[in-house]
N, CA, C and O atoms as CSV, one atom per row, in Angstrom:
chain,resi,resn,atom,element,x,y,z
A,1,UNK,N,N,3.869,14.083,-5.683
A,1,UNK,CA,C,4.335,12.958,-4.892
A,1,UNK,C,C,3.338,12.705,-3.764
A,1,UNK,O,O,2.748,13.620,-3.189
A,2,UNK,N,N,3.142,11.055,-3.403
A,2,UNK,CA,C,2.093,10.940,-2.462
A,2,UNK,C,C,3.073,10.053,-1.277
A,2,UNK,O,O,3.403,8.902,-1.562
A,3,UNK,N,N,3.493,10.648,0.014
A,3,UNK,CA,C,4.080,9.564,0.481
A,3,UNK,C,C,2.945,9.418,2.327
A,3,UNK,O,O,2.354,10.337,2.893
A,4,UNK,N,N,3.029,8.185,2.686
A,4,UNK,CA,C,2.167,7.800,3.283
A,4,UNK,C,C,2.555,6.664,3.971
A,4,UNK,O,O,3.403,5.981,3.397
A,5,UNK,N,N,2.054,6.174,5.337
A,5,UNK,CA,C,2.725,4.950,6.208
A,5,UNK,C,C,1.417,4.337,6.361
A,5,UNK,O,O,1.165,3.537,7.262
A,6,UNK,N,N,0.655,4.683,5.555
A,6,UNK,CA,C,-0.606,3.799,5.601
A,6,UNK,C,C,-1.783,3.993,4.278
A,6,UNK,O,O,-1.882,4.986,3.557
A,7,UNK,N,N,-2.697,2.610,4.211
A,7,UNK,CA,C,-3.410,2.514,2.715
A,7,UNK,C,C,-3.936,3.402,2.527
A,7,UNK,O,O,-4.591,4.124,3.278
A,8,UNK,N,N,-3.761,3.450,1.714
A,8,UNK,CA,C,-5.197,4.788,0.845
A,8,UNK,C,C,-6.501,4.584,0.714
A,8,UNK,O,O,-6.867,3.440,0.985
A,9,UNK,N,N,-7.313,5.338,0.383
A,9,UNK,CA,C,-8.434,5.058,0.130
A,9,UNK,C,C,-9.032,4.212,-0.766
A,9,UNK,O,O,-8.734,4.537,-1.915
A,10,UNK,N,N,-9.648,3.400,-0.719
A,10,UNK,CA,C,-9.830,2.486,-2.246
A,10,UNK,C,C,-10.138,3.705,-3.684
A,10,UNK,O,O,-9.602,3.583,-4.786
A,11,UNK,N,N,-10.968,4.659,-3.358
A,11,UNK,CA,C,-11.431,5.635,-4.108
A,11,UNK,C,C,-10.297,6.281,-4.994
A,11,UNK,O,O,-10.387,6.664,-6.161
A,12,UNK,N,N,-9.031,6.312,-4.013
A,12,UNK,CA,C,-7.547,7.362,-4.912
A,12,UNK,C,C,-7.361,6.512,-5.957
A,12,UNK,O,O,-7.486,5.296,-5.818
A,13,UNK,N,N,-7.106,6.973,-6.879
A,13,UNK,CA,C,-6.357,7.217,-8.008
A,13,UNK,C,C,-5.019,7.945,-8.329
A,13,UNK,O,O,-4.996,9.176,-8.315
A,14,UNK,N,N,-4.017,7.296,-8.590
A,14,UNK,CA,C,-2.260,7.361,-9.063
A,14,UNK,C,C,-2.769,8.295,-10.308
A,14,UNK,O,O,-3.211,7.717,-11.300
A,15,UNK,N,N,-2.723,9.575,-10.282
A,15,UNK,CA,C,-2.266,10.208,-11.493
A,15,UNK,C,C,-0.928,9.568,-12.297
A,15,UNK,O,O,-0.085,8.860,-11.748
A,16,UNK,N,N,-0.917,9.915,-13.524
A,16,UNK,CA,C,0.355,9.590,-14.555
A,16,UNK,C,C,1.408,10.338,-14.329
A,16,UNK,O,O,1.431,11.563,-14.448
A,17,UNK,N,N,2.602,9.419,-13.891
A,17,UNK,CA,C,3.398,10.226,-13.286
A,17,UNK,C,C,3.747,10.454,-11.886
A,17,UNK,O,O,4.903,10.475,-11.463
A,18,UNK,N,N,2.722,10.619,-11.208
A,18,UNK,CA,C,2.868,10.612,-9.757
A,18,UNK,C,C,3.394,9.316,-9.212
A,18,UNK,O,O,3.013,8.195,-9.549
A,19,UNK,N,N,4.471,9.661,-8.182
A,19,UNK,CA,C,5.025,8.993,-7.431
A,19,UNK,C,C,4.559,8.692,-6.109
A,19,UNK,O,O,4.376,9.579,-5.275
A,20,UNK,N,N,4.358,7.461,-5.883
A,20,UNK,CA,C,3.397,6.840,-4.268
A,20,UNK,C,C,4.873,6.118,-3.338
A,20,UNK,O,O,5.499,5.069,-3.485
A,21,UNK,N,N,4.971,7.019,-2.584
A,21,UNK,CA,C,5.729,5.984,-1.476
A,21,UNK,C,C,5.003,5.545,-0.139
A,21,UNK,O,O,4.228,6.185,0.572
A,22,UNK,N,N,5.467,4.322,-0.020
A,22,UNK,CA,C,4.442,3.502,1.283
A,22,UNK,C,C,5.846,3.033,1.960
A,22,UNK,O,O,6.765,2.262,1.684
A,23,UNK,N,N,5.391,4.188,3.298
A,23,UNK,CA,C,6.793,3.807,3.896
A,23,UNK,C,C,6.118,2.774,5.054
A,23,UNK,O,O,6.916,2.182,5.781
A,24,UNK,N,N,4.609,2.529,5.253
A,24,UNK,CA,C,4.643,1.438,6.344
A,24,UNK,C,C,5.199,1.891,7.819
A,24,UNK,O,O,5.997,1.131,8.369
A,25,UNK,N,N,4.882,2.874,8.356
A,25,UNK,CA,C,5.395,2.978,9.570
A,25,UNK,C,C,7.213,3.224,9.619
A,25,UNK,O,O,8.047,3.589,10.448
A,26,UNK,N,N,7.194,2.959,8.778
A,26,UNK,CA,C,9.081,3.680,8.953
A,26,UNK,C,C,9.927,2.064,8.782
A,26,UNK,O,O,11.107,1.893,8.476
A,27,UNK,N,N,9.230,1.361,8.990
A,27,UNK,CA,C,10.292,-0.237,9.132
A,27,UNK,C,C,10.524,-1.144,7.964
A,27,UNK,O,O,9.418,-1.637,7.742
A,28,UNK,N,N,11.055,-1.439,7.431
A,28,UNK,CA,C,11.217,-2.321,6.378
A,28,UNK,C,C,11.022,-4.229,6.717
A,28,UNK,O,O,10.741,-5.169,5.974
A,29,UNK,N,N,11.296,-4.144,8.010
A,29,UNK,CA,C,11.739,-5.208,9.373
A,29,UNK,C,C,10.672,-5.893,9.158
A,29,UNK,O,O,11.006,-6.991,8.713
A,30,UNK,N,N,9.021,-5.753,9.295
A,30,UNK,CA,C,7.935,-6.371,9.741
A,30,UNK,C,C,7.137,-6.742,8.081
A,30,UNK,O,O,7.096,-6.342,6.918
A,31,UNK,N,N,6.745,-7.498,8.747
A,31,UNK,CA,C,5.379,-8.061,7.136
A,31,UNK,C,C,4.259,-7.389,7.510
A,31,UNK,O,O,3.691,-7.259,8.594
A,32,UNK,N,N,3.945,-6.798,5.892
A,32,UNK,CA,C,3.091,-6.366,5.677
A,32,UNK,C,C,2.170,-6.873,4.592
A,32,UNK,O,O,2.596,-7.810,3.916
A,33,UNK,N,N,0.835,-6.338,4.297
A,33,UNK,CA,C,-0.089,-6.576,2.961
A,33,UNK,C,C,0.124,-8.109,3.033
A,33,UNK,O,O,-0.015,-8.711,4.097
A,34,UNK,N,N,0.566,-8.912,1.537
A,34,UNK,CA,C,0.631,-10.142,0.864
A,34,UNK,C,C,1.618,-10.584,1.827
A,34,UNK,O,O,1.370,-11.753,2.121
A,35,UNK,N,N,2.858,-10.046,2.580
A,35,UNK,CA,C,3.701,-10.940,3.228
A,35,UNK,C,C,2.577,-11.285,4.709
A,35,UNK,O,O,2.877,-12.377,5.192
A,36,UNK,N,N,1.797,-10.823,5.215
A,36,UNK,CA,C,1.217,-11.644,6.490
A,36,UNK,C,C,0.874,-13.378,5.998
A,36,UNK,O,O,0.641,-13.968,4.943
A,37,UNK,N,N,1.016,-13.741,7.517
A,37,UNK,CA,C,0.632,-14.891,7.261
A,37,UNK,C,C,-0.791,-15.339,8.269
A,37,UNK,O,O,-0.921,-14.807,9.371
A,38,UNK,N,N,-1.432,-15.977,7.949
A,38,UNK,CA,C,-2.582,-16.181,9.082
A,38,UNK,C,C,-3.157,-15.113,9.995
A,38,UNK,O,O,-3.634,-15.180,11.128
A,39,UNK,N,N,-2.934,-13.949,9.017
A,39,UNK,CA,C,-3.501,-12.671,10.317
A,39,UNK,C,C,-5.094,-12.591,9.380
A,39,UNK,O,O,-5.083,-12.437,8.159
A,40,UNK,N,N,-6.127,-12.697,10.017
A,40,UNK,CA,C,-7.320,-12.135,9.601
A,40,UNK,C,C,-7.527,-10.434,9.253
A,40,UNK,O,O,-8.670,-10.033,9.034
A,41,UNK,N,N,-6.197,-9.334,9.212
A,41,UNK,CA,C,-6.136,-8.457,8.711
A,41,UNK,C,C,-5.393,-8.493,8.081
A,41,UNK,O,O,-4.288,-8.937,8.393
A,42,UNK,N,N,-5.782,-7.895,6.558
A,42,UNK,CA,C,-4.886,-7.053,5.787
A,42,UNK,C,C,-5.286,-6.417,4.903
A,42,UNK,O,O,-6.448,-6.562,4.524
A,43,UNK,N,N,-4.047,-5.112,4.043
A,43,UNK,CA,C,-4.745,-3.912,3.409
A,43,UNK,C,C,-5.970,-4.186,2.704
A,43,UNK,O,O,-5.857,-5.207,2.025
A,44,UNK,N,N,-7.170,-3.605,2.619
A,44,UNK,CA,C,-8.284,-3.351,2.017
A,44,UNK,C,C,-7.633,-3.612,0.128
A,44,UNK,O,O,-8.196,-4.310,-0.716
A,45,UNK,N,N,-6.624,-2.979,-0.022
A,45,UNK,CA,C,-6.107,-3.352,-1.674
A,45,UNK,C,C,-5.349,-4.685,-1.449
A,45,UNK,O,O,-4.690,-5.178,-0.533
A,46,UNK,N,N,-5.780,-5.084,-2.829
A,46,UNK,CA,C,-4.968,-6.040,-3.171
A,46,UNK,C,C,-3.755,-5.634,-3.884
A,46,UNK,O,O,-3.769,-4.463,-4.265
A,47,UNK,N,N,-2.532,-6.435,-4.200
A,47,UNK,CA,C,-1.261,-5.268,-4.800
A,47,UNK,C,C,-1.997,-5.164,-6.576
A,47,UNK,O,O,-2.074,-4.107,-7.201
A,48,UNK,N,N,-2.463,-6.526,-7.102
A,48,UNK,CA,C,-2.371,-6.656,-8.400
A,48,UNK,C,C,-3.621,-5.747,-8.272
A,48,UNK,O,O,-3.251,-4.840,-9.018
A,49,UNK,N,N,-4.515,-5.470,-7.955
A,49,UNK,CA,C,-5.762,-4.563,-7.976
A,49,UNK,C,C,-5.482,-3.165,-7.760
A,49,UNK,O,O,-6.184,-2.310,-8.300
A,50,UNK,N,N,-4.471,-2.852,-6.981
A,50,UNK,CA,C,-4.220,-1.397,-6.275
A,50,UNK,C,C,-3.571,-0.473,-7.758
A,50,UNK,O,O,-2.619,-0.783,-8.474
A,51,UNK,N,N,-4.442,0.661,-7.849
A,51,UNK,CA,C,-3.931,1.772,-8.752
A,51,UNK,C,C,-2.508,2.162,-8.166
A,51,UNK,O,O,-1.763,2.997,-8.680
A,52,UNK,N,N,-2.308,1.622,-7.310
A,52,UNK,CA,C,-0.577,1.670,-6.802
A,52,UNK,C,C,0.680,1.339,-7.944
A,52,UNK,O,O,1.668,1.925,-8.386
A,53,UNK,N,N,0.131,0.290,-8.087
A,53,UNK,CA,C,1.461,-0.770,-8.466
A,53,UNK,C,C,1.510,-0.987,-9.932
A,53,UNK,O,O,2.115,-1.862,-10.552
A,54,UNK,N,N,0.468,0.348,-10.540
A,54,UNK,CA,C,0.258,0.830,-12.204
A,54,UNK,C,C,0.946,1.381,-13.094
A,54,UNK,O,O,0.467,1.580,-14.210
């Protein structure tokens, strides 16, 4: 299990099987990644690109 409140490295790789939780700082409340709007930051992954969401 990988759990984490922030992105990974572009380099990681999701073994088969392994479970990734992205708790984001603990809040469910705030936008993150694809939900920002007009912020000139966001995660280095994209979701459809991220070995995350595999």
């Amino acid at each position: 299990h990988i759990i984490t409140n922030h992105c990974l490295p572009g380099w990681y790789m999701k073994r088969e099987g392994q479970t990734y939780v992205q708790t984001w700082h603990g809040t469910p409340l705030k936008r993150i990644g694809h939900d920002l709007k007009d912020v000139p930051y966001r995660c280095g992954l994209g979701h459809r690109r991220s070995p995350m969401s595999q």
